[in-house]
C-alpha atoms as an extended CHARMM CRD file, in Angstrom:
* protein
*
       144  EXT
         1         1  UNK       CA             78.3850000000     -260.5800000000      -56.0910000000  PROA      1               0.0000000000
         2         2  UNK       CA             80.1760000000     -262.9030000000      -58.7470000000  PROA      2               0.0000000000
         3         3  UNK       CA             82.2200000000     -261.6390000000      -61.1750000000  PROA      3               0.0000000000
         4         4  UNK       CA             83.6040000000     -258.0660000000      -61.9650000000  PROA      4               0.0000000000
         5         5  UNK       CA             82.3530000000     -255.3030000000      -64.4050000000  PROA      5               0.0000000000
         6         6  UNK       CA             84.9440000000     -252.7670000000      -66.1660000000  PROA      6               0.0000000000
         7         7  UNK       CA             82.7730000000     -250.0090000000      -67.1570000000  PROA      7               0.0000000000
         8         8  UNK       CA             83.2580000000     -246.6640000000      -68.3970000000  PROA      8               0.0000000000
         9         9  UNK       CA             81.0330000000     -243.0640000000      -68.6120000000  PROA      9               0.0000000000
        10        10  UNK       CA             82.2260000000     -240.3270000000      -69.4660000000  PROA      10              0.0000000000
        11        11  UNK       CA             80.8220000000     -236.8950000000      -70.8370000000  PROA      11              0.0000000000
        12        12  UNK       CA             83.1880000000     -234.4640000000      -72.3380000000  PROA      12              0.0000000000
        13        13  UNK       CA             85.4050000000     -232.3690000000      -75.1940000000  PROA      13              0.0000000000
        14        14  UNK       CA             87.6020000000     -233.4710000000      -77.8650000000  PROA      14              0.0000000000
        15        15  UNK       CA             90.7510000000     -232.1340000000      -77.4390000000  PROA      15              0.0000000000
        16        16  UNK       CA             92.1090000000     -233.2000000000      -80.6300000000  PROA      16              0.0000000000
        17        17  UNK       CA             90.5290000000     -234.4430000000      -84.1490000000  PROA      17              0.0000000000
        18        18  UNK       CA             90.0330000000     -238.1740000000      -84.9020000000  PROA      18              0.0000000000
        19        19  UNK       CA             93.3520000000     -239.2620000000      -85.9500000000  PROA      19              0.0000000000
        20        20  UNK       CA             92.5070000000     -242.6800000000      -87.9410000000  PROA      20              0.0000000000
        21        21  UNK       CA             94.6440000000     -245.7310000000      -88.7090000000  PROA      21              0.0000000000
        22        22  UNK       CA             93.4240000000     -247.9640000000      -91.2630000000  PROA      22              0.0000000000
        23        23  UNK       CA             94.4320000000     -251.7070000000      -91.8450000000  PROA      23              0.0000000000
        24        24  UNK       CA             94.5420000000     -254.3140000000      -94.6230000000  PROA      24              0.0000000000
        25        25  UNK       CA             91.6240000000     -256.2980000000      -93.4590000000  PROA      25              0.0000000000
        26        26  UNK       CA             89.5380000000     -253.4490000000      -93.9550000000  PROA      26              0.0000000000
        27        27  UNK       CA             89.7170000000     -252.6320000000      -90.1160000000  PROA      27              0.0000000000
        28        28  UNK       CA             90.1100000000     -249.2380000000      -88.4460000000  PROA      28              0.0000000000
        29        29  UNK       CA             90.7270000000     -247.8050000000      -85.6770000000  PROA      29              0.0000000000
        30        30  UNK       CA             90.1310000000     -244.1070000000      -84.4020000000  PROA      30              0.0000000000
        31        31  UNK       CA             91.9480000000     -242.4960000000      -81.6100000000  PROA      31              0.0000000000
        32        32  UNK       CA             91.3480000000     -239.1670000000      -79.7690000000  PROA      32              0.0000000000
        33        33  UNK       CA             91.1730000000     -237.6220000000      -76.7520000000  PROA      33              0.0000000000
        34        34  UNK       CA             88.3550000000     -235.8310000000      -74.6330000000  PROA      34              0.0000000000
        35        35  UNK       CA             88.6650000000     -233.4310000000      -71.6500000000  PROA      35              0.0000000000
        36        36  UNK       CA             85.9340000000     -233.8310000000      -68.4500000000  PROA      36              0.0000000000
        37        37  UNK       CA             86.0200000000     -231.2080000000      -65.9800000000  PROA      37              0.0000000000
        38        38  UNK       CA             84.9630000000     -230.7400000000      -62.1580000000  PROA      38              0.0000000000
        39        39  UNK       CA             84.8550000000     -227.2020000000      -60.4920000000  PROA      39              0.0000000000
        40        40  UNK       CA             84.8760000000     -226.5680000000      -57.0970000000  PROA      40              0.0000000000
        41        41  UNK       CA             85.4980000000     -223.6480000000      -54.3220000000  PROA      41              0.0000000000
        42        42  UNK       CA             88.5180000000     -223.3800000000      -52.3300000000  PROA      42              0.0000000000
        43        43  UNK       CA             87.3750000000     -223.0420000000      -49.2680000000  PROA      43              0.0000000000
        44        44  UNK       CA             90.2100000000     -221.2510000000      -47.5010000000  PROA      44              0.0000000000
        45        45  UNK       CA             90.5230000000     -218.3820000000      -50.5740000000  PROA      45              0.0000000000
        46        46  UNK       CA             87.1740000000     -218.8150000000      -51.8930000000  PROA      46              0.0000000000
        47        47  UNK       CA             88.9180000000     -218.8340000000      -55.3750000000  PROA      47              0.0000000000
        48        48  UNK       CA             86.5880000000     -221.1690000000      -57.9340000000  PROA      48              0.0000000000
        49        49  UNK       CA             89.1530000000     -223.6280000000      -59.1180000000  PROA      49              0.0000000000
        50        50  UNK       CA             88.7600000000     -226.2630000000      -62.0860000000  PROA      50              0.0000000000
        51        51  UNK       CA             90.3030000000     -229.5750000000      -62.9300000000  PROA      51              0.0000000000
        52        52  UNK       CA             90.4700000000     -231.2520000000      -66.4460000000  PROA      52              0.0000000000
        53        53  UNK       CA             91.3230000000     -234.8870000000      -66.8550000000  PROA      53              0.0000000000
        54        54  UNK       CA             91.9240000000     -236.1320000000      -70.0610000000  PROA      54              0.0000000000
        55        55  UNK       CA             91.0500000000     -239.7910000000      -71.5580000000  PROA      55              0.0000000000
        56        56  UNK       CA             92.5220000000     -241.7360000000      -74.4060000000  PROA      56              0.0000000000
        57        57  UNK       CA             89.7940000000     -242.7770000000      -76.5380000000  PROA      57              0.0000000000
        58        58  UNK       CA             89.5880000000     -245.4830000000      -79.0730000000  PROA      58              0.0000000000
        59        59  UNK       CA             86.7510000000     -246.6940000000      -81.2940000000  PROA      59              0.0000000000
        60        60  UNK       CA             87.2510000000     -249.1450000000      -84.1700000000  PROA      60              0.0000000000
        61        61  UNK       CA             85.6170000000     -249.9670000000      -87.9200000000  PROA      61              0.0000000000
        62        62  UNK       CA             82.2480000000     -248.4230000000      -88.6560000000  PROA      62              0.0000000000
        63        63  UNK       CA             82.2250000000     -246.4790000000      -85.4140000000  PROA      63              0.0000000000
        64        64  UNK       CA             85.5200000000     -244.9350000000      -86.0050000000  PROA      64              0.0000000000
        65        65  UNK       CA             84.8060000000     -243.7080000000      -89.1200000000  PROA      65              0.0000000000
        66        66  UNK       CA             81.5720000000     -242.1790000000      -88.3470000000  PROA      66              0.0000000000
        67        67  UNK       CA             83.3300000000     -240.2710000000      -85.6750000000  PROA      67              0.0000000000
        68        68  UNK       CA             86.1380000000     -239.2890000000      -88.9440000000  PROA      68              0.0000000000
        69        69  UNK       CA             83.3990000000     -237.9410000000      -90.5230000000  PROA      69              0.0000000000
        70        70  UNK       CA             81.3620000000     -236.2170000000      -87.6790000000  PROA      70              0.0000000000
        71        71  UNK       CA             83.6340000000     -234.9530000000      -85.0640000000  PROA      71              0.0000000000
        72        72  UNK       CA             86.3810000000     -232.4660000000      -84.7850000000  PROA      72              0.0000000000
        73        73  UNK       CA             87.9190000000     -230.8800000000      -82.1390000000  PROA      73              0.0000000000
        74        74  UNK       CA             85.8920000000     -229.0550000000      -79.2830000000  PROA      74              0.0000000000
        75        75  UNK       CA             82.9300000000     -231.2080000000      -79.7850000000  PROA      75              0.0000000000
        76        76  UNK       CA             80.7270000000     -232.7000000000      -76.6310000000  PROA      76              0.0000000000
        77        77  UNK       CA             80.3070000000     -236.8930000000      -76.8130000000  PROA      77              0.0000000000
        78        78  UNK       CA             78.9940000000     -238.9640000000      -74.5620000000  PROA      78              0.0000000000
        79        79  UNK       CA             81.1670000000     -242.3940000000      -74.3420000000  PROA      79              0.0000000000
        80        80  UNK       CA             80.4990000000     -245.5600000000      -73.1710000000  PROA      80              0.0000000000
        81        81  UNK       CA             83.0640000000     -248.4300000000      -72.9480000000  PROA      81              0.0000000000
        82        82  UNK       CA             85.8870000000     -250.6080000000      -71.0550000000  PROA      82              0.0000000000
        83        83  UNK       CA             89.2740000000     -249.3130000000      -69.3510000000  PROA      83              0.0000000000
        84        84  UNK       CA             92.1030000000     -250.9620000000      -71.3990000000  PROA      84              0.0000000000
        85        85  UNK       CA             95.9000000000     -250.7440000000      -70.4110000000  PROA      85              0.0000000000
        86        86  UNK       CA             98.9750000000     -251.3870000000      -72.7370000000  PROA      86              0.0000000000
        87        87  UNK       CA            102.0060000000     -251.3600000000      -72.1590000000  PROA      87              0.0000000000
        88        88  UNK       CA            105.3070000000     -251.2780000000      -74.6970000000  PROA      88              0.0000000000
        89        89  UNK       CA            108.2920000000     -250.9190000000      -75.0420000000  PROA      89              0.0000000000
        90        90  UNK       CA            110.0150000000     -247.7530000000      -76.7600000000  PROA      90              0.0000000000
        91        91  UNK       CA            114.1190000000     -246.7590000000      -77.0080000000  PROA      91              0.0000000000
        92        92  UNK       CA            114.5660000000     -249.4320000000      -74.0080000000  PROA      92              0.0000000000
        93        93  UNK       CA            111.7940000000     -247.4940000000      -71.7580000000  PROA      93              0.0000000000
        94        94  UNK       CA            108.9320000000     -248.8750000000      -70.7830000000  PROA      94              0.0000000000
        95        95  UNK       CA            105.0580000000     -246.9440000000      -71.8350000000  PROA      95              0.0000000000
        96        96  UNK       CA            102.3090000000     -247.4420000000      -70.0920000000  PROA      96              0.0000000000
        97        97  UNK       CA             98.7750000000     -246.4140000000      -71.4650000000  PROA      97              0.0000000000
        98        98  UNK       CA             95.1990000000     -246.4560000000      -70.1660000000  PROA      98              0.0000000000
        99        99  UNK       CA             92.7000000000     -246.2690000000      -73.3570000000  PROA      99              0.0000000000
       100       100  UNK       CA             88.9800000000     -246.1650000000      -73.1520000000  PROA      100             0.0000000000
       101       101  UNK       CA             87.6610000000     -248.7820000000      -75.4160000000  PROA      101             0.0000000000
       102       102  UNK       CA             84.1670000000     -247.2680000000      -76.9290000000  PROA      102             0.0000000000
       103       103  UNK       CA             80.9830000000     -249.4250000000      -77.7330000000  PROA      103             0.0000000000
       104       104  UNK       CA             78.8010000000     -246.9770000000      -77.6560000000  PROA      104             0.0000000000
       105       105  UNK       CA             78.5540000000     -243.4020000000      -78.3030000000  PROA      105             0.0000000000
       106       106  UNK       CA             76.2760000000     -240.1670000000      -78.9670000000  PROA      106             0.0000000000
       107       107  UNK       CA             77.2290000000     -236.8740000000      -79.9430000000  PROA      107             0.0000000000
       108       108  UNK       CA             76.1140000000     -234.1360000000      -77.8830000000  PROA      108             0.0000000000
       109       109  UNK       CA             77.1450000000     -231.6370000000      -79.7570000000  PROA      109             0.0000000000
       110       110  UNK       CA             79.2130000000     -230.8790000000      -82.9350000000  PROA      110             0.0000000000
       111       111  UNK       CA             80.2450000000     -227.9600000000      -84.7250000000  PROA      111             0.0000000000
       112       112  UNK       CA             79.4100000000     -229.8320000000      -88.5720000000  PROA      112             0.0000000000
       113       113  UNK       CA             75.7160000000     -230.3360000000      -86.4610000000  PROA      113             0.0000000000
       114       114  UNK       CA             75.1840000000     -227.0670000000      -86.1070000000  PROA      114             0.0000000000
       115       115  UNK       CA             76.4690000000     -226.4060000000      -89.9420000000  PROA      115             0.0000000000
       116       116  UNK       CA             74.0610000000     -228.6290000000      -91.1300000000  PROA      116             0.0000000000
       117       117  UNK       CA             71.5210000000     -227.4790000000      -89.1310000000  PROA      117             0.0000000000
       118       118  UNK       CA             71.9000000000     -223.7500000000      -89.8480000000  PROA      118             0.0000000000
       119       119  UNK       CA             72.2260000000     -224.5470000000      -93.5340000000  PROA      119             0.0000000000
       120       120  UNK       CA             68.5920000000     -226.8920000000      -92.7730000000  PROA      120             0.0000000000
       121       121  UNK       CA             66.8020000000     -223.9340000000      -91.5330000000  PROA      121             0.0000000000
       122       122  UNK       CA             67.6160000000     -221.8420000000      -94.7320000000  PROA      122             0.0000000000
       123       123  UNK       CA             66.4030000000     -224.4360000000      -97.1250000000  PROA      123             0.0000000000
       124       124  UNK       CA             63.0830000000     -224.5630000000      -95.5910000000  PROA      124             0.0000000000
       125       125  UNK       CA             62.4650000000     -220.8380000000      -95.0450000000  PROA      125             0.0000000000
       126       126  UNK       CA             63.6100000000     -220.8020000000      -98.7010000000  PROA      126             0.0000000000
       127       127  UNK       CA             61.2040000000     -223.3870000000      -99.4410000000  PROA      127             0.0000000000
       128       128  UNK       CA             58.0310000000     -221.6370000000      -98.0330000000  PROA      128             0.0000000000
       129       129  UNK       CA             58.3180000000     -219.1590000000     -100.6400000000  PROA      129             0.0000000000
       130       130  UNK       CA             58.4010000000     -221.7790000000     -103.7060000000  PROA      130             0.0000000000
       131       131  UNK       CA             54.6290000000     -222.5360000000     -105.2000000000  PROA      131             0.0000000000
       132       132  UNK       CA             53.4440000000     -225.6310000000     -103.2220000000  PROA      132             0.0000000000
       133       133  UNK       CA             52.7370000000     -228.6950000000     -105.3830000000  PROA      133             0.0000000000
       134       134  UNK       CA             49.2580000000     -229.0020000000     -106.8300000000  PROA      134             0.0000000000
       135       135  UNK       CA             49.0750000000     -232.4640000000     -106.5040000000  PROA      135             0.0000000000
       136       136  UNK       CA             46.1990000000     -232.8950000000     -103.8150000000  PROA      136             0.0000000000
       137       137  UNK       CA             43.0050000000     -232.5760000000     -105.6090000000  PROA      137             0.0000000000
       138       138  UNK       CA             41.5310000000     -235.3800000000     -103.6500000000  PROA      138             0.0000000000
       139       139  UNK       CA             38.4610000000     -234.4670000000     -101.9450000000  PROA      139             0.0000000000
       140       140  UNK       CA             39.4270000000     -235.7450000000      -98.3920000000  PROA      140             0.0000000000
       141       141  UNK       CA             38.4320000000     -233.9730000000      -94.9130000000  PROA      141             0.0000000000
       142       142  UNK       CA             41.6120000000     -233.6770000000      -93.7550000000  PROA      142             0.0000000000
       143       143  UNK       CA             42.3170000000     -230.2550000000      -91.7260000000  PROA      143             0.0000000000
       144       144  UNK       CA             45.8600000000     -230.0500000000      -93.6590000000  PROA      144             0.0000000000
């Protein structure tokens, strides 16, 4: 096989709210971080035990601030992207970070979703009970 791929999945929780930074150029960037889980059974006690790893994520201009606007904490994404290290330098000691760099992403679930949604449903049950508009006096043979 030629070459090498750096690709990234993942499927899980904000732990945090977007936090954005924006730039002169008009740029942006949007940081955050999401929990996965995996369960298992201990076999010795037979105790159900869970593990949470948590990624860095970052996603930049249009995509960040869709996620601004749509996402907030406890919300279920589904990422796709690149593993990207930095490292700096801060007081003398060297950081070390692994980010997940997003270029594609769908929400799952979020809690403005369900908002919106809840607030959909009302405005058409509301709107079933309004006179309908009188404004097909065609004669067509159309069942509807």
């Amino acid at each position: 096989m030629a070459g090498t791929i750096n690709k990234v999945i993942l499927i899980g929780n904000l732990g945090d709210d977007v936090k954005m930074h924006y730039f002169d150029d008009k740029n942006s960037v949007g940081r955050f971080p999401i929990a996965t889980s995996e369960s298992y059974t201990n076999k010795t006690t037979g105790e159900k035990v869970t593990t949470t790893d948590w990624h860095n994520i970052v996603v930049r201009n249009k995509l960040a601030e869709i996620c601004e606007k749509y996402l907030s904490k406890g919300d279920k994404v589904y990422v796709e992207g690149k593993l990207k290290n930095r490292q700096w330098e801060q007081d003398g000691v060297k950081r070390y970070s692994t980010e997940v760099q997003v270029h594609e992403m769908t929400f799952l679930s979020t809690k403005k979703n369900a908002e919106n949604s809840n607030n959909s449903a009302a405005n058409i049950q509301n709107s079933s009970t309004k006179p309908k508009s009188v404004a097909t006096e065609e004669n067509d043979d159309l069942p509807f």
